[in-house]
C-alpha positions as CSV (number, residue, x, y, z in Angstrom):
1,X,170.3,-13.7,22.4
2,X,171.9,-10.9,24.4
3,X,175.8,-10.6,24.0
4,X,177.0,-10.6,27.1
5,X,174.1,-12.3,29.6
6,X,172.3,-15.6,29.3
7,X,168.6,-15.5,30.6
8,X,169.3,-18.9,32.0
9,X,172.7,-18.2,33.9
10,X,171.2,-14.3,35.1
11,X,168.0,-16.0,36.1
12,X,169.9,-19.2,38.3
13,X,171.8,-16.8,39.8
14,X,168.9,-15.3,41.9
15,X,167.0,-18.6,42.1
16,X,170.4,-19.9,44.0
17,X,169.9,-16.8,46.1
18,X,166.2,-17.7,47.0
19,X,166.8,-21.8,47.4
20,X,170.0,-20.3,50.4
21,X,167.8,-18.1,51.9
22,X,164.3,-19.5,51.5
23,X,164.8,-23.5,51.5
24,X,162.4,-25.1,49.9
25,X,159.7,-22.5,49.8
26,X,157.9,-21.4,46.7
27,X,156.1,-19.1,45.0
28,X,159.5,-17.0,44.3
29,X,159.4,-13.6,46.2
30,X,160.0,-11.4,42.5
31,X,159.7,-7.9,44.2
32,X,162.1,-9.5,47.6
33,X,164.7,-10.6,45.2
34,X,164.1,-7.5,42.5
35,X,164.7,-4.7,45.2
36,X,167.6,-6.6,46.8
37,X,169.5,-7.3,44.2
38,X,169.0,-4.1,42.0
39,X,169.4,-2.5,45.2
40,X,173.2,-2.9,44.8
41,X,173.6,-0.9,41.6
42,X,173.7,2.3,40.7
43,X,170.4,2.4,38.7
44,X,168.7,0.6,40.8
45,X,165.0,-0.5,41.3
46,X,163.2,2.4,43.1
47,X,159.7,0.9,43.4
48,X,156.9,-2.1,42.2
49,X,153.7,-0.8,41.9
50,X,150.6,-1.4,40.3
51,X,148.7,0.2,37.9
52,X,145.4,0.8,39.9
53,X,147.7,2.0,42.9
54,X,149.1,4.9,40.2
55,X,145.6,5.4,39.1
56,X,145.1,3.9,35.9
57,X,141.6,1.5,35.2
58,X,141.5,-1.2,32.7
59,X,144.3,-1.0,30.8
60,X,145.9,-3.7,27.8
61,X,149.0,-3.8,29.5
62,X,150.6,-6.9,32.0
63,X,153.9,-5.3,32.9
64,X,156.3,-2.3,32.7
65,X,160.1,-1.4,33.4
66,X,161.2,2.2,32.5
67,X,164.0,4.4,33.5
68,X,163.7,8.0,34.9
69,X,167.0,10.0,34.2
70,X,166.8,12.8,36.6
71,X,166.7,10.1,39.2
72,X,169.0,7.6,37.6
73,X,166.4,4.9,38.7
74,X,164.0,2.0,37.4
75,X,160.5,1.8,38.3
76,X,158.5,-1.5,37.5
77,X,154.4,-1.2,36.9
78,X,151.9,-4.4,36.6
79,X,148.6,-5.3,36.6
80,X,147.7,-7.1,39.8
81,X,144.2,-8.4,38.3
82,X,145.4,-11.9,38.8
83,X,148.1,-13.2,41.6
84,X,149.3,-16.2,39.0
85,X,149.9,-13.5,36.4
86,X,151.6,-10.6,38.2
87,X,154.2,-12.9,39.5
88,X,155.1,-14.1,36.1
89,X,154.8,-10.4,34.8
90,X,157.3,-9.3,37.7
91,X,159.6,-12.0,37.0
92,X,159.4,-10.5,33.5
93,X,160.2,-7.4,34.3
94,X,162.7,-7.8,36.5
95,X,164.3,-10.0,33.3
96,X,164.3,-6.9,31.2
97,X,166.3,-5.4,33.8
98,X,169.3,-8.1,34.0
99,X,169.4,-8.8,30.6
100,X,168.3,-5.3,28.6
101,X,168.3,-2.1,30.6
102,X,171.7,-1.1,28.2
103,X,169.3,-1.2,25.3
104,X,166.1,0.5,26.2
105,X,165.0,3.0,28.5
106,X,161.3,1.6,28.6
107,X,159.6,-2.1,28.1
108,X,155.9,-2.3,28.3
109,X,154.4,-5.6,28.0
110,X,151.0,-6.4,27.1
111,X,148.6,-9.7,26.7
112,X,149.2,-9.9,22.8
113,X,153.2,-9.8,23.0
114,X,153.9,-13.6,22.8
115,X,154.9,-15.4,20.1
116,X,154.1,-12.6,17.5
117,X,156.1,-9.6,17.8
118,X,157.2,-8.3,14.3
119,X,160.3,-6.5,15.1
120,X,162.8,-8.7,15.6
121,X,164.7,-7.2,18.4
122,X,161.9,-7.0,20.3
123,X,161.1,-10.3,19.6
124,X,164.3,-11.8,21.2
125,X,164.1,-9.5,24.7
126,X,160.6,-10.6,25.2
127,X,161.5,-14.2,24.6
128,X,164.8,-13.8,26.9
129,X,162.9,-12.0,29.3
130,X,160.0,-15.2,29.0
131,X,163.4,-17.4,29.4
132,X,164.4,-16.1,32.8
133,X,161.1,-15.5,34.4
134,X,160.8,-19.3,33.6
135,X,164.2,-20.3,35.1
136,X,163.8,-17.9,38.4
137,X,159.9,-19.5,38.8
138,X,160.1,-22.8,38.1
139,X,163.3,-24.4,38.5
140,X,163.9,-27.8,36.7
141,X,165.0,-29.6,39.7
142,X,161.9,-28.6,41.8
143,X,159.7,-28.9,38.3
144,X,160.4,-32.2,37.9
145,X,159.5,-33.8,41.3
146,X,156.1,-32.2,41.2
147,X,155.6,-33.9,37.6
148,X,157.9,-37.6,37.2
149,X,155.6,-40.5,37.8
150,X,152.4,-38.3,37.9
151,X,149.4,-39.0,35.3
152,X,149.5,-36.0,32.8
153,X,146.3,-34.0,33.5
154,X,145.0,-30.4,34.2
155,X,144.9,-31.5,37.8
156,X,148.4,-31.9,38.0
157,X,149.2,-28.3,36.0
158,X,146.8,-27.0,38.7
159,X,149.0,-27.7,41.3
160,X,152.0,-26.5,39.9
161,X,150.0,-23.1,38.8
162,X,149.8,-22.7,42.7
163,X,152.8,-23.5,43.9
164,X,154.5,-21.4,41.7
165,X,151.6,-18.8,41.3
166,X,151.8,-18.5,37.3
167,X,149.2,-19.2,34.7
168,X,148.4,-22.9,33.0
169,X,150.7,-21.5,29.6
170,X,153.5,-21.0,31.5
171,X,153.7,-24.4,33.4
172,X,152.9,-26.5,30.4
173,X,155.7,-24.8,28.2
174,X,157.6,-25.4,31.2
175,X,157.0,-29.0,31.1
176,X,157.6,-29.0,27.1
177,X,161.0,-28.0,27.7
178,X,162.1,-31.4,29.4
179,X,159.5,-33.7,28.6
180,X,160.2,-36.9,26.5
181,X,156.8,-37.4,25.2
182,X,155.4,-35.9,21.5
183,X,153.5,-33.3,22.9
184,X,152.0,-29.9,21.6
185,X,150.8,-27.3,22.9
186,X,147.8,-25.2,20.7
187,X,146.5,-21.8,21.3
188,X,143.5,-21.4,18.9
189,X,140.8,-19.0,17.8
190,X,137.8,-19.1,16.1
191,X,138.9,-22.0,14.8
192,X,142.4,-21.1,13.5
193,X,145.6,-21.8,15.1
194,X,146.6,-19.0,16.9
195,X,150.3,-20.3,17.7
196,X,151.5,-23.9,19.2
197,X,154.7,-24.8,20.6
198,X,156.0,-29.0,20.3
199,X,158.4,-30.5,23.0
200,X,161.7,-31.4,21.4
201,X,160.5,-34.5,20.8
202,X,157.9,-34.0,19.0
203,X,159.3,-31.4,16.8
204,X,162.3,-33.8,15.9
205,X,160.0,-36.4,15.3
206,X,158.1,-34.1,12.8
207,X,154.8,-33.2,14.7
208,X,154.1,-29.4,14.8
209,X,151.3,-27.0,13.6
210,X,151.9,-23.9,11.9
211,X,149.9,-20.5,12.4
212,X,147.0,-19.9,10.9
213,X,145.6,-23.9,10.2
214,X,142.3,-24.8,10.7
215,X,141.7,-26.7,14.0
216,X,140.7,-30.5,12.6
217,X,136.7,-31.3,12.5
218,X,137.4,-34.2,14.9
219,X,138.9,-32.3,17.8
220,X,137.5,-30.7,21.3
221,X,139.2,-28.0,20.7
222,X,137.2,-27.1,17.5
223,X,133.8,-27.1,19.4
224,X,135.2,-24.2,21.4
225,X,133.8,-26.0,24.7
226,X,132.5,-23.1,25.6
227,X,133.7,-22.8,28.9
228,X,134.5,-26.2,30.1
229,X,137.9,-28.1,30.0
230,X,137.7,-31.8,28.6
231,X,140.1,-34.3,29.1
232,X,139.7,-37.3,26.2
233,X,142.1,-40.5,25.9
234,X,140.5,-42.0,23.2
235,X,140.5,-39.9,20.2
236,X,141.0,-41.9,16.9
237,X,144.2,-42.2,14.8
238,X,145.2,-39.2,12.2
239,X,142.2,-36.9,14.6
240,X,144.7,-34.2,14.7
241,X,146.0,-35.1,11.4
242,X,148.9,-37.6,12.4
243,X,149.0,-40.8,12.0
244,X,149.5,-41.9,16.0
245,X,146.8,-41.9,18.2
246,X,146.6,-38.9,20.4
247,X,145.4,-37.7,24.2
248,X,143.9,-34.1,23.8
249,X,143.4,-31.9,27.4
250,X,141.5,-28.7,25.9
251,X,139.9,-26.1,27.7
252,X,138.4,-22.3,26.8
253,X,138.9,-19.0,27.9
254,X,136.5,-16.8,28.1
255,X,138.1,-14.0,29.0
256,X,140.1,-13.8,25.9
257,X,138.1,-16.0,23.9
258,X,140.8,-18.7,23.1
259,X,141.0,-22.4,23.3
260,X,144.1,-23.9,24.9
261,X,144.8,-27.5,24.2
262,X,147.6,-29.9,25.5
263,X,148.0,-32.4,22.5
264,X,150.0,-36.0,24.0
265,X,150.9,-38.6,20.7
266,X,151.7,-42.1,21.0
267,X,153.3,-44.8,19.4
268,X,155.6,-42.5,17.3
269,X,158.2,-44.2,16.1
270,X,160.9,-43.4,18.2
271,X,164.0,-43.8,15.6
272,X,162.8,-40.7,13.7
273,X,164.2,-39.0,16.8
274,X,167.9,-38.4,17.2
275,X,168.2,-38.4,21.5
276,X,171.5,-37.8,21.2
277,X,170.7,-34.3,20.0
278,X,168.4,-33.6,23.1
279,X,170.1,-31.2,25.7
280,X,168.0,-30.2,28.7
281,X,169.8,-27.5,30.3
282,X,169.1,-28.4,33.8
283,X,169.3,-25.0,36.4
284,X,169.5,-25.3,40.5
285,X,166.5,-24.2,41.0
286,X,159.2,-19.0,28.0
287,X,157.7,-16.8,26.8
288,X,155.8,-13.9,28.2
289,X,152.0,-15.3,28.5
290,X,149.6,-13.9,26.5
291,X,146.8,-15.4,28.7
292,X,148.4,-14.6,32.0
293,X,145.0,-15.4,33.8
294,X,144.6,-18.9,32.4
């Protein structure tokens, strides 16, 4: 974690700021609340632009904040290919600037960055930076009375995708933070797990997948789809290699030819879980995506 900043206190800050000024109104302004706030430091936050508008084609690269000493200013690039991406990527950004500009003079971001940087340092800014994008997007208060009492499904994700304009891996890792039920969610290729992340629940309750397993026989998201989501409430016991029967929402992208898949057990026994240990930081209002478009 940074020493002296906490994603989630930099980023409620702001989101406070938006709720006073804007009541009610969603998607988040990034680039209104980047320039006005930087706007009031020293090294400020010169200018948000894209990466066609500088000139550059198709390039492997979602976000960038660097610093330009003669000027004593930041400058923030993105690609604008998708609207539900760049807003997350700005947020990003913009995180990298509360939280890091002492460290680095440059942070470029790109579609591969989650979940497997090697460098450890890195590793921590980009999740920090996921952190407050999160918090300033989607607060928990707002979050949670588009989602309590509605059915689970990839209709409901939808609509929180366009109200806050970010991508379907950002909401539903969203939703894992707070949620109560064993759920996982599994980014796969080829066949393999690619990387997963459990709610607290299920993680306490012992449900997780590691890197690198092979997806079970039994599942959707082994049969790739190929281009179709599929929503199933009846697989069998042990299909994902628990013991508890399980919901599986699954969907491929062929873009970057990956299969995302929202995993929901039930009937885990609940006294493997310690609630007492559960601490949902709620805010007033993670992770950088690597499949912003989703």
């Amino acid at each position: 974690m940074s020493k002296n900043k906490s994603p989630q206190a930099e980023a409620n800050k702001y989101a406070v700021l938006w709720k006073t000024m804007f009541p009610g109104q969603f998607p988040v302004d990034v680039k209104k609340i980047a320039l006005e706030i930087s706007g009031k430091q020293n090294d400020s936050i010169e200018g948000i632009k894209t990466f066609s508008e500088l000139g550059y084609g198709d390039i492997d690269c979602e976000g960038m904040l660097y610093y330009v000493q003669k000027d004593n200013r930041w400058f923030i690039v993105y690609n604008d290919q998708s609207k539900r991406s760049h807003n997350f990527t700005l947020a990003h950004e913009f995180g990298h600037y509360c939280l890091h500009r002492a460290r680095h003079q440059k942070f470029q971001c790109s579609i591969g960055d989650i979940g497997d940087k090697n460098i450890q340092d890195l590793k921590e800014m980009e999740r920090e930076a996921d952190t407050f994008a999160s918090y300033l997007l989607m607060t928990i208060d707002d979050f949670k009375q588009q989602i309590e009492g509605q059915q689970i499904s990839f209709d409901l994700f939808e609509r929180c995708m366009n109200r806050y304009e970010t991508s379907f891996t950002s909401v539903v890792l969203k939703w894992l933070e707070f949620t109560h039920l064993h759920a996982v969610l599994v980014v796969s290729v080829d066949g393999f797990i690619l990387w997963s992340r459990s709610s607290r629940t299920a993680f306490k309750s012992g449900i997780y997948f590691k890197s690198g397993e092979e997806l079970p026989e039994g599942s959707f998201a082994k049969q790739k789809i190929d281009h179709k989501s599929v929503e199933n409430h009846n697989l069998p016991v042990a299909a994902w290699n628990y013991s508890y029967p399980v919901k599986e929402l699954s969907f491929y992208s062929e873009a970057y030819e990956q299969t995302l898949t929202l995993l929901i057990f039930s009937g885990v026994d609940v006294d493997k879980y310690d609630d007492s240990q559960e601490e949902i930081e709620e805010d007033c209002v993670d992770r950088f995506e690597r499949f912003n478009r989703n």
